[in-house]
C-alpha positions in Angstrom: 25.7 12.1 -13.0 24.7 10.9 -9.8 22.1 7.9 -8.7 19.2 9.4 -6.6 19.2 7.7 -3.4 16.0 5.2 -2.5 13.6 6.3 -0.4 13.9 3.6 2.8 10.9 4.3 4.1 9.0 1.2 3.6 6.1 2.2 1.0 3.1 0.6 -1.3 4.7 0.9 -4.9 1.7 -0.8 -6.6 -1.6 -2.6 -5.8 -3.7 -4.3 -8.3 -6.0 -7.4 -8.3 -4.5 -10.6 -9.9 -6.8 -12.2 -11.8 -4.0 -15.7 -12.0 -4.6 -15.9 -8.2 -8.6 -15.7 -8.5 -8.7 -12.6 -7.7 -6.7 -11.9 -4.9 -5.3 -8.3 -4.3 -2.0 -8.0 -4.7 0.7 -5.1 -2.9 4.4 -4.4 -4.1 6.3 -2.8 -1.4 9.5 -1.5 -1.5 11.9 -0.2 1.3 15.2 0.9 -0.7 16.0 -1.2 -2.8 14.4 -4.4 -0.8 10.8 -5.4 -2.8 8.1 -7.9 -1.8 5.0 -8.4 -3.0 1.6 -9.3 -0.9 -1.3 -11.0 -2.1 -4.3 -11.2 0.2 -7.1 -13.7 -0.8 -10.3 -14.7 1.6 -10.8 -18.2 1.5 -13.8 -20.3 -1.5 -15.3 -22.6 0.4 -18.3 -22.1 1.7 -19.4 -20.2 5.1 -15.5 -19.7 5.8 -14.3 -16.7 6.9 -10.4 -17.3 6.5 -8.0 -15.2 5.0 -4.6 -16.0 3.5 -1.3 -13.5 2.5 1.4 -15.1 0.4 4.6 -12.8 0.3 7.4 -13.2 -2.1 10.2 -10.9 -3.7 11.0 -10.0 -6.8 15.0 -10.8 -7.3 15.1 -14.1 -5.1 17.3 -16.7 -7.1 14.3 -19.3 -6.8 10.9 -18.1 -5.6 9.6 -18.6 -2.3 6.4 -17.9 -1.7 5.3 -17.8 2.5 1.8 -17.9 3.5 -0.2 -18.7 6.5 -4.1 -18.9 6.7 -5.5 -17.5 9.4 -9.0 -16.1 10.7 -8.7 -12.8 9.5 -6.4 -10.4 7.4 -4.6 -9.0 10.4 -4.0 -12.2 12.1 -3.0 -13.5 8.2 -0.4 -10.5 7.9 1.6 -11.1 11.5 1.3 -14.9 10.7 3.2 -14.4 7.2 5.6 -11.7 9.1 7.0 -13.7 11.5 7.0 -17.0 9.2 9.0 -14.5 6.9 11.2 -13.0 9.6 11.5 -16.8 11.0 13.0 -18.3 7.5 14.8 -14.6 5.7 18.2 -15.2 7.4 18.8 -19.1 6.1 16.7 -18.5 2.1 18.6 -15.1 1.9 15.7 -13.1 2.0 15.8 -9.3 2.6 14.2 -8.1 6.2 11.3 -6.3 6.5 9.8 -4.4 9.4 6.6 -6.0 9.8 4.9 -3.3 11.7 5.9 -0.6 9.1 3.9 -3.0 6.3 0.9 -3.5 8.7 0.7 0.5 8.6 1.1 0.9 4.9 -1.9 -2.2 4.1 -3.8 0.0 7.4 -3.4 3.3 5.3 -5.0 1.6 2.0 -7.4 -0.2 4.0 -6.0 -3.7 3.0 -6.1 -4.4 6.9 
């Protein structure tokens, strides 16, 4: 019996709110067999309009957890991405393509 082969297309496997985060809305993505999950949260205090992704994966040997805060989601997401394509090489992190996960939050209107 053979072992289908993962789809690498990079893809949204799950999206859900995360009540443990207060709320934020978390994405699992997964390009073969490479898995990260986003969580996107908009900033508590008061008249701020800041939003924060944190991105980690699901095998790392110790979590790490990136996140930037920035003025909005977009800026948020390319912060994170290049913090994440910065720091992957030396923690042992897999690579994403950054654009490809912009597209996929665009297509569920996460961005």
């Amino acid at each position: 019996m053979t072992t289908p082969k993962l789809d690498d297309k990079l893809r949204i496997t799950n999206q859900y709110r995360d009540k443990d985060r207060g709320g934020a809305i978390a994405y699992e993505l997964r390009c073969g067999e490479a898995r990260i999950v986003l969580r996107a949260s908009q900033s508590a205090a008061e008249n701020s309009t800041e939003w924060r992704f944190e991105a980690h994966t699901f095998h790392a040997p110790d979590l790490v957890v990136i996140g930037d805060w920035q003025a909005s989601r977009t800026e948020a997401l390319r912060a994170v991405g290049s913090l994440w394509s910065s720091k992957a090489p030396s923690l042992g992190l897999p690579m994403f393509d950054w654009t490809a996960v912009a597209t996929a939050l665009t297509a569920v209107r996460a961005l």
